[in-house]
N, C-alpha and C positions, 0 to 999 in steps of 0.2 A: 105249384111246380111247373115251371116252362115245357111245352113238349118238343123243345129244338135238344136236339145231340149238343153236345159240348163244341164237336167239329163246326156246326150248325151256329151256333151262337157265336161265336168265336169270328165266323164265318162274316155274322151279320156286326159286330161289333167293328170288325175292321172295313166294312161298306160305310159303316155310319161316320166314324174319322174321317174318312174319304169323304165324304159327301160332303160334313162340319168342313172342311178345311177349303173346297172348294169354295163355300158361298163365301168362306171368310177371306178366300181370292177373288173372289166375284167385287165383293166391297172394297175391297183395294184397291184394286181395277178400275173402281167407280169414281173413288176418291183421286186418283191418280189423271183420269180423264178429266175432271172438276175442276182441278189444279186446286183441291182443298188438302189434299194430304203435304202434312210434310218429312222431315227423318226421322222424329223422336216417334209420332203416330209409326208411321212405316215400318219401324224399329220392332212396335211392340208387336205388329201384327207379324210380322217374318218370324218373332221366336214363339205365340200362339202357332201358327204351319208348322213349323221345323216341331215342337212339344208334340203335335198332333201327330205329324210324322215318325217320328222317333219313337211314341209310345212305349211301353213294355208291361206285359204282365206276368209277373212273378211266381212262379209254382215251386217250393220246396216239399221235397218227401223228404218223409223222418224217420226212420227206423232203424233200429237194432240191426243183426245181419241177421243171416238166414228168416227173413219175415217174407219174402217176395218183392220188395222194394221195384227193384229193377223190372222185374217182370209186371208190376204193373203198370208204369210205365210204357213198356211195352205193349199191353194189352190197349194202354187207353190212348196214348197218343200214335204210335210207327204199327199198328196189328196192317196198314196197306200194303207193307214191305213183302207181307203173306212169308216171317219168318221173325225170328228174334234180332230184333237189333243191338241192343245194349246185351253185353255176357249176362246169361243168369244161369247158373249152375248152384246147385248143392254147397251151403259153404258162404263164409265170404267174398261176394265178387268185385263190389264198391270199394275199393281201397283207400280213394281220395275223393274230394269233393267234386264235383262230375257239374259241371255248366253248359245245359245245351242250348245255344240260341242260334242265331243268323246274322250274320254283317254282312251286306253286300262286298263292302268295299275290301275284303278276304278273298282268297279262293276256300273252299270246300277242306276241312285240315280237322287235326285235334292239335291242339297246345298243351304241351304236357311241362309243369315244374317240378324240374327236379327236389327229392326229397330234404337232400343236403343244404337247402335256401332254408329251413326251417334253423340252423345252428347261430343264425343270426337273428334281428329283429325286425328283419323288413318285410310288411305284410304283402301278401299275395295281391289288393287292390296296386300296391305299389309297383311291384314285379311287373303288373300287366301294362306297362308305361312303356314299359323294355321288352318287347317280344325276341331278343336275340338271346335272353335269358332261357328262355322256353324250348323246350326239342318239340317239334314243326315236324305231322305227321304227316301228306297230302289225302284226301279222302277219294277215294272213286266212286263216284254215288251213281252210275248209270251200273252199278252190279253192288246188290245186296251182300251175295257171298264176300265179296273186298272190303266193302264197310264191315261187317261184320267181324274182320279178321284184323284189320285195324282197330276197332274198337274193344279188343280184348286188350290192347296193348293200357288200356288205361286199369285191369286189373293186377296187371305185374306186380311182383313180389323181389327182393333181396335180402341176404343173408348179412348182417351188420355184427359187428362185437359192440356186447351190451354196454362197453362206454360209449358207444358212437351212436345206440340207440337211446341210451341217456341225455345225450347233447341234444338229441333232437325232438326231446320229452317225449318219447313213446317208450320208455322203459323206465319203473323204479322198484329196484332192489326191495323196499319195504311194500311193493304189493302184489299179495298174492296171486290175483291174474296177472302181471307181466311175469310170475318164474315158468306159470304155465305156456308162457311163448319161447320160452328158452332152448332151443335144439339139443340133441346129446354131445353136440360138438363145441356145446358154448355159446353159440352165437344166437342171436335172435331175428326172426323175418318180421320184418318191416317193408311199409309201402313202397316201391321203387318209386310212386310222387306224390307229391305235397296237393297240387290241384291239376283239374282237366278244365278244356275247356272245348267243347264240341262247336262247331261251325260247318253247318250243311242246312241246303234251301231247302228245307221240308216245310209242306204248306203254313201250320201254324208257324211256326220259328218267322217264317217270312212275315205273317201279322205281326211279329212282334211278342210270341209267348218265349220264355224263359224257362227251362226248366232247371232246378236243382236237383241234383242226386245226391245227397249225405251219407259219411260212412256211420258206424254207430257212436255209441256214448264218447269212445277212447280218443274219434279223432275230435268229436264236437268237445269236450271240453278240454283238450290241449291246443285246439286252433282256434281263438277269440276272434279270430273274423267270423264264423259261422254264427257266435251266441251275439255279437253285438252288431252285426252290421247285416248280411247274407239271410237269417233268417226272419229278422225286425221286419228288415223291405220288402221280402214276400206277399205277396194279394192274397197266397192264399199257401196253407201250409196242410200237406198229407199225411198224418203220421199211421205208422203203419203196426198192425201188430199182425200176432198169428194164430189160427183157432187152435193151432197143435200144444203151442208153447202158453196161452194163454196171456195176462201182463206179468210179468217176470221183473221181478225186483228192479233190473235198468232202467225196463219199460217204464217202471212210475219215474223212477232218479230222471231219465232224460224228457220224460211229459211236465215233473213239476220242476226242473229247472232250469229247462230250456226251452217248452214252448206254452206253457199255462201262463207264465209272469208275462210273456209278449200283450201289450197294451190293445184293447178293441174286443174284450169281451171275447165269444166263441165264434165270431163272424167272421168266415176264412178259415177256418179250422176242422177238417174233417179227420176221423178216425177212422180206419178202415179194420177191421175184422178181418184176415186173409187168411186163405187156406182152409175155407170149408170146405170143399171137397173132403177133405180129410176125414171129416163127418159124414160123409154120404155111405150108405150102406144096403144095399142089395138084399140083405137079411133085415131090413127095418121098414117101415109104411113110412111117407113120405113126412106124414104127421108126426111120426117120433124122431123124425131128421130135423127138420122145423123146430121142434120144441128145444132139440139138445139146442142148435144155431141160437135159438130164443135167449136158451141159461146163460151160453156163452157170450152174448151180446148185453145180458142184466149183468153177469159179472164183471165185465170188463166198465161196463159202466159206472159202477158202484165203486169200481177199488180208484176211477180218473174222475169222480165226482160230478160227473156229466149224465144227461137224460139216455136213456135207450134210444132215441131216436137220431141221437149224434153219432152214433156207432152205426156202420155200415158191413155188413157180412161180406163177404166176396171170394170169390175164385179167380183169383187172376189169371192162373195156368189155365184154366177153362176157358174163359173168356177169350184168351188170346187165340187158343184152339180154333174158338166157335167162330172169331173174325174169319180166322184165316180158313176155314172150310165152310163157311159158309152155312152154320150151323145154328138155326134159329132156337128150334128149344134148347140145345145147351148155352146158348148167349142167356136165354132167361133164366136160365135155371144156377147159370154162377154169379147173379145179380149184379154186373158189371153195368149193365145201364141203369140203374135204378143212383148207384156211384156218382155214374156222369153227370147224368140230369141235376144233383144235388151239385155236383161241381160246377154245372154252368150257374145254377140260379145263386151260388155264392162268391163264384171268382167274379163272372162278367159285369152281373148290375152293379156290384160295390166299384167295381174298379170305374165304369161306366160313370156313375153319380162322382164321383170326383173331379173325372177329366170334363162331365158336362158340368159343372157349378165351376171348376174354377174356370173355364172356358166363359159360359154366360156372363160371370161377375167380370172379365176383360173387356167383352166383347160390347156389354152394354154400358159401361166407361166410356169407352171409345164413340159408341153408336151416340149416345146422351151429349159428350162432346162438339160433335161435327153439327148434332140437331143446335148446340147452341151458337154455336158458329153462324151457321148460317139464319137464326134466329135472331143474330145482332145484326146481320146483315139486311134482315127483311124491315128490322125494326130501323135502321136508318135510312133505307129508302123512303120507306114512309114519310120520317122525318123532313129529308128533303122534297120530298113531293107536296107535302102538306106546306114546307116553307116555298115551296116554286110557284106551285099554283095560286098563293096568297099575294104573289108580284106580280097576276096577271093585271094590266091594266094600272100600277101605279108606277109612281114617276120615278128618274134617277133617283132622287134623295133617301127613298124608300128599299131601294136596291144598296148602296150606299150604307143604310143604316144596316142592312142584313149582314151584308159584309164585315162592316168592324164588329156584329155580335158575335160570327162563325172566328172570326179573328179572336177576340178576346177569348174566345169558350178553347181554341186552339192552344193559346197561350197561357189559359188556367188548367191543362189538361200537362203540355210540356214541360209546367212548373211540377204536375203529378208524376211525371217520368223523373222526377228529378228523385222521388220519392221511393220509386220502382228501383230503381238503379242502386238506390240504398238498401231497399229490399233484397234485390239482389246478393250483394254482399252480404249481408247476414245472414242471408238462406245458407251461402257457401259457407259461411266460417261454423252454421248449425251443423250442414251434412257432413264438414270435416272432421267434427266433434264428434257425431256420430259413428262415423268411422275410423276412429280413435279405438271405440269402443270394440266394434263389432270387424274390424276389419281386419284385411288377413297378417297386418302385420302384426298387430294386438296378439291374434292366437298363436303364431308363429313362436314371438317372444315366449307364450307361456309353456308351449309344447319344450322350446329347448332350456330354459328356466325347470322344468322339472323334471326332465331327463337329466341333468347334470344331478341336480339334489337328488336322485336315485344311483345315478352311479358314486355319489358321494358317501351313498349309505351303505350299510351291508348289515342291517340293526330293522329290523320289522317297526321301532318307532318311529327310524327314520322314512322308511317309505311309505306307511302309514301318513304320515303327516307331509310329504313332499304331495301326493294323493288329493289328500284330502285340502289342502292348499289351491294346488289345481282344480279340482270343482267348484271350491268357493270362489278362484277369481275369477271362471268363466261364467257362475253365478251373478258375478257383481256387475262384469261387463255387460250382460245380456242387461240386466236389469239399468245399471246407468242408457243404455241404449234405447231400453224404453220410455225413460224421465226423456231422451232426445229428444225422439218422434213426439212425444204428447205436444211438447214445448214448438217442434216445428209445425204441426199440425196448427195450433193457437195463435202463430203468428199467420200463416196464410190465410189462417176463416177469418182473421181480422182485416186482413189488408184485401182480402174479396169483399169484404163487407165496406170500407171503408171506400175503397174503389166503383163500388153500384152506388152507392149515396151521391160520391162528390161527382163523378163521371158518365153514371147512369151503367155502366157493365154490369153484366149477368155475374150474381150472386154465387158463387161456388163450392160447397161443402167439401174440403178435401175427403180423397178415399179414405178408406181405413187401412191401417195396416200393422199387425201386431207379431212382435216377439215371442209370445207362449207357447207357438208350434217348440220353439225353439229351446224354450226353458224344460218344455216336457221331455221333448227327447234326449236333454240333457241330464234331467232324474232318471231316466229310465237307464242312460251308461251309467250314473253314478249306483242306483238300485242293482244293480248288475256287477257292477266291481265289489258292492260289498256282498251279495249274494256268494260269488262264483269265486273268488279269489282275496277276499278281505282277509277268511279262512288261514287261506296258506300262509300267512305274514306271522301266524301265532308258532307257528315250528317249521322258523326259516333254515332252508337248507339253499346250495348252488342253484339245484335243481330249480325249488320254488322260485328263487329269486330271477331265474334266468327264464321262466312264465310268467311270473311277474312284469318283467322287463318288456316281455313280447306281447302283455296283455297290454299295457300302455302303451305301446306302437301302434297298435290294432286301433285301442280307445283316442288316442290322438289324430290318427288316420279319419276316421270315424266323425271326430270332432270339425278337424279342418274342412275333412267335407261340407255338415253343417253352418259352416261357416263360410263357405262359395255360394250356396246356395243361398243364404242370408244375406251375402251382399250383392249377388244378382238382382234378390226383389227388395231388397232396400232403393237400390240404383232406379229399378224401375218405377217407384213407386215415388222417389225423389221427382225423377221427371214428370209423373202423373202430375204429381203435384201441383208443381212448376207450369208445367206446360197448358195447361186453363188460360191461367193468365197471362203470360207471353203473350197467346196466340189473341185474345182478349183484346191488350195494349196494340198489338200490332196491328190489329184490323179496325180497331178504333180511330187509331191513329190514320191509316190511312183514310179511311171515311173521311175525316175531319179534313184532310189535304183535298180530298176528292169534291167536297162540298165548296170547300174554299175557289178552288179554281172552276169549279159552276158559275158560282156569284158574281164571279171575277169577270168572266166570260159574257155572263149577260149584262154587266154592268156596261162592259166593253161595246157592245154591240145585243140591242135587243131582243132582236130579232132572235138570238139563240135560245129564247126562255123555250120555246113551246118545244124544239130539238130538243133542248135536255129533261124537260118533263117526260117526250116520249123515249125521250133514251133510257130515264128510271122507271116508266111505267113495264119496258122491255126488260130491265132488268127485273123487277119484281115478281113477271110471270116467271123468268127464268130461276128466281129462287124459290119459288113455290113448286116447280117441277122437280127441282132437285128435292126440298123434302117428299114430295111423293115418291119420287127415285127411291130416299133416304128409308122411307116407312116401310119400302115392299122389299129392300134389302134387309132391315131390319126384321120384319114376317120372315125375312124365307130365313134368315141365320135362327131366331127362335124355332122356327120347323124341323130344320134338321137340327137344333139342338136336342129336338123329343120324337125324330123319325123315327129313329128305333123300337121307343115305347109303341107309338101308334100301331106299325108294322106288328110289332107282338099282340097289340090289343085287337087287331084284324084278322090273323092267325087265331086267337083264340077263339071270338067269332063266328 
């Protein structure tokens, strides 16, 4: 276990981004002064920066109400405030899903959506396109007390008649908890909004963390963005229970079907214990405190199928206390850092190993690239050197005869472009094909192709099979999209291969690049449709059908997104491709022109042989500088790819 605070880690994660993204402008830089960079390189490297930039990591809390939720939050991110930031009171306070991060490019606000967007199908990712939709709080963050009083505004409640809390699926007549929400007057309270979304510079939010705040079971399985989208992307998810209340029947309902099925095993998953204090007793020895905390940490274990050691005990209300006065053994003694430290060593290194491996696998494409580049280039000066110095001392005819070789070898090379330019066109007619499959008019079609056979049905077979049609043809495209790529991948190892034989060019392995991200998280929406809502289709009512309706806006939402994101690195990965060879031909090509008008030159007048010998011997040094350039740019991007690590392993030290 790391002995950095969460604040600490978190701290040193966003140095280390920083540091990665610099050297990766360092190289650019380099490239750029070289005149070896061109736009498609440049291209990849601006959205590597802006990805490094932009980062995020995701923190959902999960609980029930009255667990502490809010309040520890409180305790573990804003306890600087030295007061409560988010409402926590007695009760339910989280009424809607609570989004706290940092946009610069905002002022300091909460975005609040109104409740009555729920009557319709358009999900909340969607809503956030259109902030004129949103009531726009201002935040005053130079006074605690203002924040604080603004941010109650996201616990508000109103009084609705139970048809209009029907429309909004928070009320149904057949269940027994909604008549318990029913007032003596009829009417039912209901959330006054659907979503928040908090935006203020507080240090982490500025790295880039995210927080989620979740209401309980009612609103997570009536708002399908939470179960398929919101909670999935999470780095790392808190669920929360209580030592008073112990796991209460919801408690398993919302663990096993909403955050146990999420893919990645228990890494990113902590369970928090809250409200031992509740246990502390003044009439007991410290050791029969401990043991109850013990039972209560084996039981809770036992009934979520998880080890004792996944369970974490805590006092949040304590903890925040202890921040705030400065209160060291009560900080120890409501195991709030014991929490943290588990929360750093789970969110930061996992999220860490992804942005450094998919980082590395760019960066050393790129670095591997430019090494070959200039690699052709060192291998043809030689060439000509080796052909210049061998003209020392022989006659016209000899010159003469080098010339019509460079010439013909020109001319069997031009015939290969002839070749390339067919290539060309095939690659495009492959990538349009492929994007046939995968691209976003393809899902488009299928998105409103199954909305219509939904609103054409009102019959659980029919939506059932409008459904299940939809999965199978995003199935099929993904999969045709695969046979693409194998099939373009075959043609370019060929025509590298075929191009170093006839031409002498560097042999090039296309990268890899595969669909299965793609396919998985597309079982995991269809494992999820039939989990959470397959159900409701067997005793269709308005009701169901009108969640229905909104759970396939969410899962199509969802999908499309997938599907931006698939044709971003399709696109890039086209070029990867692509772009070896181009760049290949093009400096081939020039050579040859280059060599040509040497020959030509000395032919012309002799005297110029020993000039252009040392003009290649000049350039030779100069390409062997640049790969040493290239090598110590390469070192210092793999350093800061594992500074971090080191930094830790020196602290431990």
């Amino acid at each position: 276990m790391s002995n950095l605070t969460l604040a600490q880690q978190f701290e040193q994660y966003g140095a280390w981004r920083e540091g990665l993204a610099t050297q990766i402008g360092h190289y650019r830089d380099w490239l750029n002064h070289e005149e070896i960079n061109d736009w498609q390189i440049d291209l990849r490297l601006q959205h590597l920066i802006d990805r490094l930039a932009e980062d995020k990591l995701n923190v959902a809390f999960v609980a029930e109400f009255s667990r502490g939720k809010s309040e520890l939050i409180n305790a573990i991110f804003f306890a600087d405030y030295k007061k409560r930031l988010l409402p926590s009171t007695a009760g339910r306070t989280t009424m809607c899903p609570t989004e706290l991060l940092y946009d610069a490019s905002r002022p300091p606000s909460i975005q609040l959506l109104p409740i009555a967007t729920r009557a319709g199908n358009v999900t909340t990712t969607e809503y956030k396109r259109y902030p004129d939709e949103w009531t726009t709080i201002p935040l005053d963050v130079d006074s605690a007390d203002a924040m604080l009083e603004t941010l109650q505004r996201v616990s508000e409640t109103q009084q609705v008649s139970k048809e209009e809390a029907e429309k909004y699926g928070l009320y149904r007549a057949q269940d027994a908890d909604s008549l318990l929400t029913v007032s003596a007057d009829g009417t039912v309270e209901i959330p006054r909004w659907r979503h928040a979304i908090i935006n203020f510079p507080h240090p982490l939010l500025q790295k880039g963390l995210v927080i989620l705040d979740t209401p309980g079971l009612n609103a997570i399985g009536t708002e399908p963005e939470l179960t398929l989208n919101l909670l999935p992307s999470a780095h790392a998810i808190i669920f929360i229970l209580a030592a008073d209340t112990g796991v209460t029947k919801s408690d398993i309902e919302v663990w096993r079907n909403h955050i146990a099925p999420i893919q990645g095993g228990h890494r990113g998953r902590l369970i928090v214990l809250n409200k031992i204090d509740g246990l502390w007793d003044d009439l007991k020895s410290q050791e029969a405190i401990d043991a109850e905390i013990q039972s209560q940490v084996e039981s809770c274990a036992n009934l979520l199928g998880l080890q004792n050691k996944q369970i974490y005990p805590v006092s949040a209300q304590k903890g925040l206390l202890a921040k705030i006065s400065n209160d060291a053994a009560l900080l120890a003694k409501s195991r709030l850092e014991e929490l943290e430290h588990a929360l750093s060593d789970e969110l930061i290194p996992s999220k860490q190993d992804i942005v450094r491996d998919n980082t590395a696998s760019e960066m050393g494409d790129l670095v591997t690239s430019t090494r070959e580049l200039l690699g052709a280039r060192l291998k043809n000066v030689d060439e000509q050197l080796e052909e210049l110095t061998g003209l020392r001392g022989k006659n016209e005819e000899v010159v003469q005869h080098m010339m019509t070789k460079v010439e013909e070898e020109k001319a069997h090379f031009e015939k290969g472009l002839q070749q390339f330019q067919a290539l060309r066109s095939v690659f495009s007619h492959h990538s349009n094909e492929l994007f046939s499959h995968l691209g976003m008019d393809r899902i488009k079609t299928e998105v409103r192709d199954t909305r219509i056979a939904m609103e054409n049905s009102r019959f659980s077979s029919g939506l059932r099979s409008a459904m299940s049609s939809f999965f199978a043809k995003v199935d099929q495209n993904i999969t045709h999209s695969a046979t693409q790529i194998d099939e373009i991948k075959e043609m370019m190892a060929a025509m590298y291969k075929k191009f170093s034989t006839e031409h002498g060019l560097t042999e090039v392995t296309p990268p890899t690049y595969s669909t299965f991200k793609y396919k998985k998280e597309m079982d995991r929406l269809e494992k999820s449709y039939n989990e959470h809502f397959n159900t409701l289709l067997n005793m269709l009512t308005n009701e169901q059908h009108t969640l229905t309706a909104k759970f396939f806006e969410t899962l199509a939402s969802r999908v499309v997104n997938i599907y931006e994101v698939a044709n971003r690195e399709a696109d890039s990965w086209l070029k990867a491709v692509m772009a070896p060879m181009e760049t290949q031909v093009r400096e081939h090509q020039m050579q040859l022109r280059r060599r040509l008008e040497s020959i030509k030159r000395i032919h012309k007048a002799t005297d110029t042989l020993e000039d252009r010998i040392a003009e290649l011997q000049e350039m030779r040094i100069n390409i062997n500088n640049q790969l040493n350039a290239l090598d110590k740019l390469d070192r210092d991007i793999k350093y800061a790819l594992v500074a971090a690590l080191n930094q830790e392993n020196a602290i431990a030290a």
